[in-house]
C-alpha positions in Angstrom: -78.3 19.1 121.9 -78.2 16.4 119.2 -80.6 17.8 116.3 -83.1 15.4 115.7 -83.8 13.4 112.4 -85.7 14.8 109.4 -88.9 13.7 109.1 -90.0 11.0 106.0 -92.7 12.5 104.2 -96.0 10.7 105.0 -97.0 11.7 100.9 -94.4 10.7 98.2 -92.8 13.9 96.3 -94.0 14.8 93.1 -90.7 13.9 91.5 -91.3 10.1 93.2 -94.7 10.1 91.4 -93.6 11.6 88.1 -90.7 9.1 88.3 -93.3 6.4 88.9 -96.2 7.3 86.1 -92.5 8.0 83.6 -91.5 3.8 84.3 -95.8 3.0 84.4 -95.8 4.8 80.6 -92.5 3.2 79.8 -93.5 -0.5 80.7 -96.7 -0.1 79.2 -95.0 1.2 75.3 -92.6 -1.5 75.6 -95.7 -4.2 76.4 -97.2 -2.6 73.5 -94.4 -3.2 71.2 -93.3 -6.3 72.3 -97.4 -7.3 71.6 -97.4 -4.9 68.1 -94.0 -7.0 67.2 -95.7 -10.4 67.9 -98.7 -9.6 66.3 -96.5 -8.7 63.2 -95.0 -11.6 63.4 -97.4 -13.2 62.5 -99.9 -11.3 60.6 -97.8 -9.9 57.9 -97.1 -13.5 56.3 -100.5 -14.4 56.6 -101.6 -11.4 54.7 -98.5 -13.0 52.4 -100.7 -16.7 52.4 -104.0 -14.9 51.9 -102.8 -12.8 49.0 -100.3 -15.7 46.7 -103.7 -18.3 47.4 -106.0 -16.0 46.1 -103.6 -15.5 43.2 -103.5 -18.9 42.3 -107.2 -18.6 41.4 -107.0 -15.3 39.9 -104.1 -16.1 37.5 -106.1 -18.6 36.1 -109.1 -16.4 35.5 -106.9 -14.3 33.5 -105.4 -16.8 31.2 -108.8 -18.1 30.6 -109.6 -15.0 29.6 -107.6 -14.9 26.9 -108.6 -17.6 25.2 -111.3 -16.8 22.3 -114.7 -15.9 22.7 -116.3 -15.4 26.0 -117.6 -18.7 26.7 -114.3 -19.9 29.0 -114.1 -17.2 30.7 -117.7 -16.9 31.7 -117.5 -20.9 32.5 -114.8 -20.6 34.3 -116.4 -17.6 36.4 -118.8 -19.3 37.0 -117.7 -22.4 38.5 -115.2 -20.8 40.6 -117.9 -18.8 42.2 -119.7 -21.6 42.7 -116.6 -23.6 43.6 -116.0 -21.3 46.1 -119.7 -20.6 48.0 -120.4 -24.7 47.7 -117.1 -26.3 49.2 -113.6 -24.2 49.8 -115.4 -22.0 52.2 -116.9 -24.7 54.0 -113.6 -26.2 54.3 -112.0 -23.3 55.2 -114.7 -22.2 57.5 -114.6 -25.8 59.4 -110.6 -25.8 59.5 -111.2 -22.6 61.1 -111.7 -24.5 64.9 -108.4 -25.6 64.8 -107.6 -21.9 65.3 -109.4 -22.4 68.9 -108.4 -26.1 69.6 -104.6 -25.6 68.4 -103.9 -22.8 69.3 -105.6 -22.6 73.1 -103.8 -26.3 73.6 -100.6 -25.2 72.6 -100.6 -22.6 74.8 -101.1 -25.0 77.7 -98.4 -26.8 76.5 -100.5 -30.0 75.8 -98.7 -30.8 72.8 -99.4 -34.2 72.0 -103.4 -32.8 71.4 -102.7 -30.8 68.6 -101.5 -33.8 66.2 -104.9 -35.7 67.2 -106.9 -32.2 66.8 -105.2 -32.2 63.2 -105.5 -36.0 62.2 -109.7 -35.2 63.4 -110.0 -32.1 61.0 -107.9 -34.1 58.2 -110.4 -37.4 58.5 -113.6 -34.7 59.1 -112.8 -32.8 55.5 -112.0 -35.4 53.6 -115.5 -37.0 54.2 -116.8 -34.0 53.8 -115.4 -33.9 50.1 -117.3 -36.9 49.3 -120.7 -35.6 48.6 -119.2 -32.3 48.2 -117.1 -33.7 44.9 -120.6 -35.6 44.0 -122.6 -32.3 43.9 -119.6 -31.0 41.5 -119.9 -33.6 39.3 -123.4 -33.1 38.3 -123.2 -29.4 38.6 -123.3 -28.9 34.9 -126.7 -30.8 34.9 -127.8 -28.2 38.2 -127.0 -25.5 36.6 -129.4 -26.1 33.8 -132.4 -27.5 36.0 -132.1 -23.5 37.7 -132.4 -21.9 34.3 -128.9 -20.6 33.2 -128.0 -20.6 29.5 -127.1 -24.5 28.6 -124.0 -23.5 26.9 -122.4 -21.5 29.9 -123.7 -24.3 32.3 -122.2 -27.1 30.6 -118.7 -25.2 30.2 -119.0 -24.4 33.9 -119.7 -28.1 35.1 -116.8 -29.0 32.3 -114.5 -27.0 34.2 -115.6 -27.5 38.4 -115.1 -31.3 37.2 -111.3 -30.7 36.9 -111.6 -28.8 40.3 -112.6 -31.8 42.2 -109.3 -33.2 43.3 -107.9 -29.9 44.4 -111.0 -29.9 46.9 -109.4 -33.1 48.2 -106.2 -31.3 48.5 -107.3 -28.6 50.6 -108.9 -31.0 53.1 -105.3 -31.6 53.7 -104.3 -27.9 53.3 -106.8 -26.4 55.4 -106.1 -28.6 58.8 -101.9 -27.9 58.1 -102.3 -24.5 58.0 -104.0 -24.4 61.3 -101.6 -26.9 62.9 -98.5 -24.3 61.5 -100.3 -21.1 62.5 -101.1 -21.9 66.1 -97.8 -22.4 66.9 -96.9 -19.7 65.2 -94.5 -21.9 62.5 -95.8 -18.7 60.0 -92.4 -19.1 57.5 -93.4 -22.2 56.1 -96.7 -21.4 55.2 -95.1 -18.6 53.5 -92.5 -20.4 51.4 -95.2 -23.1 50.7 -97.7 -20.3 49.4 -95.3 -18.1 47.4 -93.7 -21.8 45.6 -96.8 -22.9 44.9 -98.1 -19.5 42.9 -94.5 -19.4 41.3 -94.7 -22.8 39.7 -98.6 -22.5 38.8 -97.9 -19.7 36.6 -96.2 -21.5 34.1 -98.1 -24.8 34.9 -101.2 -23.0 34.2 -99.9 -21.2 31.0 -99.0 -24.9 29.4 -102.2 -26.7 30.7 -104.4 -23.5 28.6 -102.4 -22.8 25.7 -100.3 -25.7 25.2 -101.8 -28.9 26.6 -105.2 -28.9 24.2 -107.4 -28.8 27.6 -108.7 -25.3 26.7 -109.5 -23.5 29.6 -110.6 -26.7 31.6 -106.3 -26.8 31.8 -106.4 -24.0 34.0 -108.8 -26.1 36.3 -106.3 -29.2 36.4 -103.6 -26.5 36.8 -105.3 -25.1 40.3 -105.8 -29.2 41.4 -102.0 -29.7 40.5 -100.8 -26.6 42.8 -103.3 -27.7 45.4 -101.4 -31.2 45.9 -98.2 -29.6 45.5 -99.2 -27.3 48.4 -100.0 -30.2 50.8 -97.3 -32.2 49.9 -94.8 -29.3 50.6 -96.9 -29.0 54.2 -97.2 -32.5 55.1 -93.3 -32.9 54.1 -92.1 -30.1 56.1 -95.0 -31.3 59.4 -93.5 -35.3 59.4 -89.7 -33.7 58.9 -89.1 -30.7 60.3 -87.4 -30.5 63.8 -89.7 -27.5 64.6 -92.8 -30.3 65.0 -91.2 -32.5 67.1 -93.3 -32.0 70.1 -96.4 -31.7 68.5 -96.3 -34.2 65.5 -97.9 -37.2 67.0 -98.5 -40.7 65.3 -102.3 -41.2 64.0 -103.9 -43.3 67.0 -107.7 -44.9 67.1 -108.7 -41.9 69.2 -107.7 -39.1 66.8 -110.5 -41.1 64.5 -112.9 -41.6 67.4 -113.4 -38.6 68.9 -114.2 -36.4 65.8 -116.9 -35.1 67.6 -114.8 -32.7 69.7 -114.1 -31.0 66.4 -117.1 -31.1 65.2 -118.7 -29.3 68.4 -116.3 -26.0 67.0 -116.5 -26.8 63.0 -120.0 -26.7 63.0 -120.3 -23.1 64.6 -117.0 -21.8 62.5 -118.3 -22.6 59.1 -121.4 -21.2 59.8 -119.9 -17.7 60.9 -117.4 -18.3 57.8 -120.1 -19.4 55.5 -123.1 -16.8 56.3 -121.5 -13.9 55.6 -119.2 -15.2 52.2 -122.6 -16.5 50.8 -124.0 -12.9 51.3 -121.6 -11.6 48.8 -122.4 -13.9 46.3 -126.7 -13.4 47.1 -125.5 -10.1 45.9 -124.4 -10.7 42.6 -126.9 -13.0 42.0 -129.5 -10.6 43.2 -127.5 -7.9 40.5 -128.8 -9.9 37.1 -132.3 -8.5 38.0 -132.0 -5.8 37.8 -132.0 -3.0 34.9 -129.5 -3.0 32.5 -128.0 -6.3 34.2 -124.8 -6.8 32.3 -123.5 -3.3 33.6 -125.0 -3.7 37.2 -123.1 -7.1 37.5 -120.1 -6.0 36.1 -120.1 -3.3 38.4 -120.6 -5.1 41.3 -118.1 -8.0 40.5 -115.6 -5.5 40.4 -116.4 -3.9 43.9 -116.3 -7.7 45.4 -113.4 -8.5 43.7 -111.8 -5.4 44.9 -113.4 -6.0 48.9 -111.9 -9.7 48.6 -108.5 -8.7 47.2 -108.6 -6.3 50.2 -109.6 -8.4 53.0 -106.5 -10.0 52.9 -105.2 -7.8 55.5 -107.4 -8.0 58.1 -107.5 -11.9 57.0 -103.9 -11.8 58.1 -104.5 -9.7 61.0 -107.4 -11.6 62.3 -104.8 -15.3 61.8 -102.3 -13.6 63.6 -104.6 -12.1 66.7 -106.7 -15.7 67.0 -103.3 -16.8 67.3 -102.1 -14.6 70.1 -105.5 -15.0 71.8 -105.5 -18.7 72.0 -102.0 -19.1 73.0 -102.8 -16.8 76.0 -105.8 -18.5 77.0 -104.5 -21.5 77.0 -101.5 -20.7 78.9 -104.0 -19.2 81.3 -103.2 -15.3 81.0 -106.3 -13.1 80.8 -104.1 -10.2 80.7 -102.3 -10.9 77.7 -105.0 -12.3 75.7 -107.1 -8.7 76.6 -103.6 -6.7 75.7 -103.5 -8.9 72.5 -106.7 -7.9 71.4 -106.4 -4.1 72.2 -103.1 -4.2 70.0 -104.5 -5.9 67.2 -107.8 -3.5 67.2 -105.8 0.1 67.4 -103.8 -1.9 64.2 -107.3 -2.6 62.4 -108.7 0.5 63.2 -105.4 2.6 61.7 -105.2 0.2 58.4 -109.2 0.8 58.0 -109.3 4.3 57.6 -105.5 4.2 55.4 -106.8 1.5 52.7 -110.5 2.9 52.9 -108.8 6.7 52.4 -106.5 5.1 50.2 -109.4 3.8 48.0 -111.3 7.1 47.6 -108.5 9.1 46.5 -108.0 6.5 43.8 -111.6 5.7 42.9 -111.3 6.5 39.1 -108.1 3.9 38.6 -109.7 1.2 40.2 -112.3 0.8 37.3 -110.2 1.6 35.1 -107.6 -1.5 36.2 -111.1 -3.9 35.5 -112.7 -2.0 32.4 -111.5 0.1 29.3 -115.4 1.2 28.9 -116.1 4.7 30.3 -119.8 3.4 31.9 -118.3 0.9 33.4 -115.5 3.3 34.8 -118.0 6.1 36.2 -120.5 3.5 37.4 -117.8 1.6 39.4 -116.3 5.6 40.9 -119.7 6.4 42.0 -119.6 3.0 44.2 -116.1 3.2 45.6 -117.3 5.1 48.8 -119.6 3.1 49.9 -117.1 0.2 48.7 -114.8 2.0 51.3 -117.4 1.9 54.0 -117.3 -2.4 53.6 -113.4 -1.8 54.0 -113.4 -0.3 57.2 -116.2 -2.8 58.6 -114.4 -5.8 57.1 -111.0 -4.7 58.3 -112.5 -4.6 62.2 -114.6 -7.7 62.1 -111.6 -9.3 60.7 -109.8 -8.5 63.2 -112.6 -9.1 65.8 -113.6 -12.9 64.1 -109.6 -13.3 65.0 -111.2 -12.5 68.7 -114.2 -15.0 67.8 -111.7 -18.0 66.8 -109.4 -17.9 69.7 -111.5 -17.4 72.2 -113.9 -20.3 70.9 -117.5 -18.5 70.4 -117.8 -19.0 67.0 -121.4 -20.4 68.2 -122.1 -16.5 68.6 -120.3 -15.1 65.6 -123.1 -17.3 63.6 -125.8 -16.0 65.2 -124.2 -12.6 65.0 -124.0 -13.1 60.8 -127.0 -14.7 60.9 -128.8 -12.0 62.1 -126.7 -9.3 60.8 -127.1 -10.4 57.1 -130.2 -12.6 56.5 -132.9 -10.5 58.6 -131.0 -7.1 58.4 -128.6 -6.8 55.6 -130.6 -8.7 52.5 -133.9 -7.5 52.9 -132.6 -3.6 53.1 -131.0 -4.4 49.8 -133.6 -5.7 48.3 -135.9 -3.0 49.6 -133.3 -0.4 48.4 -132.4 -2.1 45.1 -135.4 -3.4 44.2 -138.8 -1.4 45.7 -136.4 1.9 45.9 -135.4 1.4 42.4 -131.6 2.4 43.8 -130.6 -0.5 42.0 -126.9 -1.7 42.2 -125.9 1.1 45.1 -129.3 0.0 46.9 -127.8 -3.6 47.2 -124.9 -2.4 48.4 -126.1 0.0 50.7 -128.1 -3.2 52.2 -125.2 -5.4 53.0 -123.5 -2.1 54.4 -126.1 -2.3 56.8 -125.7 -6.2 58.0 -121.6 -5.5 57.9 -122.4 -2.6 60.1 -124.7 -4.6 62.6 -122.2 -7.2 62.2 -119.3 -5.0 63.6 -121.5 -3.4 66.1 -122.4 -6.6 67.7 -118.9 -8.4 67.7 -117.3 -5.3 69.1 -120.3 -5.4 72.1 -119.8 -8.7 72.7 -115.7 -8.8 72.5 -115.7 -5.6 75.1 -118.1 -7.5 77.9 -115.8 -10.4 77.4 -115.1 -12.4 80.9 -111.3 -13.1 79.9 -110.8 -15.0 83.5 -113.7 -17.1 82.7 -112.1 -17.6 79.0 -108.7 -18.4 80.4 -110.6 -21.0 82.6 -112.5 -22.5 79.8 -109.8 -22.8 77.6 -108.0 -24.5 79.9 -110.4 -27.1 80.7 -110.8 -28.0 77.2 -106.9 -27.9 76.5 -106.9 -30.5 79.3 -109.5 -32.8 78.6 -107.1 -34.5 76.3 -105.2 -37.3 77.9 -102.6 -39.5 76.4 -103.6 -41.6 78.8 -107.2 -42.4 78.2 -108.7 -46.0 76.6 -108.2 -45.4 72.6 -104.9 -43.7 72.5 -103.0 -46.8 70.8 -101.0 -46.1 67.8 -102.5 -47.5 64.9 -99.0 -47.1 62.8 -96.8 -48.9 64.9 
């Protein structure tokens, strides 16, 4: 009698399933280091750019500061500040759409859109710079109409005078960088940067001490490097081979349809723009108080400190709207939700490091600002809740990265809004002011709108429709046809 076949098992073994959950685990680590590598990519020379721009500026803070007296430097302060709340971040916060538009059309592969989405943003900042460079001009006399000392305001309208045409330069800046970053062409944004800061030094240097110009040189120095910047950009955008497919020749409807831009700009430099000019309410808000000239000096340090520290999650936020728009537009859900996961377990992790990093330290960083024992102690007793603002700015960094390439910017400014104007700024003045907890009460009140700020981006990022993101970014990556009335080449 032929013995008769063994049965298959109806269940599968528990060495099929462990085999099966061992290659689930495995494919899932190697999607999460093939999206950590990517991310990398591109974050880590953006944290580069961040960190060799904001040099530029700082560098020639320092040389001012060792000119005699205290009048330059507090000038020059001054008008960077203000150069800085009344026009870069407005540029920088419009450029910011591009991060949607670029990058979610290059990921459709709709090429030829991301030259006429660059020529808009160009055309866009430039006017912008108009009345922008007109408010400069008579800043000196603004300055004095609200009350500061005439001698500081003068020297500071002396010296945003000279910063005029480098606010020209970064309307051309701005918009490159975009075009570069969406498609992820992160190198030459690094070489630019790190050339740029290398040849201000010394410019700056001979424009201060040898030139005559005083610490207005240092001024014409940051204009100079701005224009070398954009030339380098523009030079390697018309030239290199990497551009070929997206480089397009200005046509009548990249000047046409600038309100396709501006339906994103709008939105971006408002999220951008609300919370920077929080920071700066801040100090202001510090010369009320008691004993201002410690309590400012105090809290410039802190900002200084948060801004010289943001530019990681800066870089990481560049790199993730990056990765999220290119998904989107390519019409994965899936990778744009992985991309996003990635890039918050790597905020998260470099939070709690720099914010850890900062407590264990908090004596050296006055010290690296201030040889006078108040101000060291007074800026020690601030540094944790200074590392409180790291860990919130390091995720909504990363989660305005979210914000950018998905395209709801319109929400991130309500969200800032909200989170710093009705929350944030009257709890520090309550606290500093009514409470008497003076430059920690300030602080502890934009704590509380960077906190609601987090809270709300992070609700609004997890109930995220990604299909219905994919979808929209595709229709608007599309909506751009070479085709349509108003595409002739004006430089034939």
């Amino acid at each position: 009698m032929a013995e008769a076949p063994a049965r298959q098992p109806l269940l599968p073994r528990k060495d099929q399933e462990a085999a099966d959950d061992g290659e689930k685990k495995d494919a899932a680590a190697a999607g999460w280091r093939s999206e950590t590598g990517k991310l990398a990519y591109l974050a880590l020379p953006m944290v580069a750019v961040s960190l060799s721009q904001y040099a530029v500026q700082v560098s020639s803070n320092m040389m001012v500061g060792h000119l005699p007296g205290v009048l330059p430097l507090s000038s020059a302060a001054i008008a960077t500040s203000l150069a800085s709340v009344s026009g870069f971040s407005l540029l920088i916060g419009m450029a910011s759409a591009l991060e949607t538009l670029c990058g979610q059309a290059y990921g459709a592969k709709q090429y030829h859109t991301l030259g006429l989405h660059a020529y808009r943003a160009t055309v866009t900042l430039l006017a912008v710079c108009v009345p922008l460079s007109l408010l400069w001009a008579f800043m000196g006399k603004v300055l004095v109409l609200l009350g500061q000392d005439p001698l500081i305001a003068h020297g500071a309208g002396r010296y945003i005078v000279w910063l005029i045409p480098g606010l020209f330069a970064n309307a051309v800046i701005q918009p490159a960088t975009k075009f570069l970053q969406s498609q992820s062409l992160i190198m030459p944004l690094l070489a630019s940067s790190v050339a740029t800061l290398a040849l201000h030094v010394p410019l700056c240097w001979a424009m201060v001490f040898r030139s005559g110009m005083g610490y207005t040189g240092a001024a014409l120095a940051v204009s100079v490097s701005s224009w070398i910047n954009a030339a380098m950009l523009v030079a390697y955008i018309a030239l290199s081979s990497s551009c070929q497919d997206t480089r397009t020749p200005p046509t009548v409807k990249a000047f046409t349809g600038v309100g396709v831009f501006l339906r994103l700009a709008l939105p971006s430099a408002l999220m951008i723009c609300l919370e920077w000019w929080s920071f700066e309410i801040l100090i202001l808000m510090s010369g009320l108080l008691p004993n201002p000239e410690l309590q400012t000096s105090v809290l410039s340090i802190c900002l200084t400190s948060v801004s010289s520290l943001y530019s990681i999650p800066s870089g990481l936020g560049a790199g993730g709207s990056t990765r999220v728009a290119n998904e989107l537009g390519a019409g994965n859900p899936l990778g744009a939700r992985s991309a996003v996961r990635v890039m918050m377990s790597i905020a998260v992790t470099e939070a709690v490091l720099v914010s850890g990093t900062l407590v264990l330290s908090r004596r050296l960083l006055g010290r690296a600002y201030s040889s006078e024992e108040q101000v060291v102690s007074a800026v020690a007793a601030m540094v944790p809740l200074v590392s409180i603002t790291v860990v919130t700015d390091g995720l909504q960094g990363a989660l305005s990265g979210v914000a950018r390439g998905c395209g709801w910017q319109h929400l991130g400014a309500y969200v800032n809004l909200g989170s710093f104007y009705l929350l944030g700024i009257p709890i520090a003045l309550i606290l500093g002011f009514v409470l008497n907890m003076g430059a920690k009460g300030l602080w502890m009140g934009i704590i509380c709108g960077s906190i609601s700020q987090t809270t709300l981006l992070s609700a609004i990022t997890f109930f995220i429709d990604w299909q219905k993101m994919a979808d929209q970014a595709r229709e608007r990556s599309l909506s751009e046809k070479e085709s349509e009335p108003g595409s002739r080449i004006l430089l034939e």
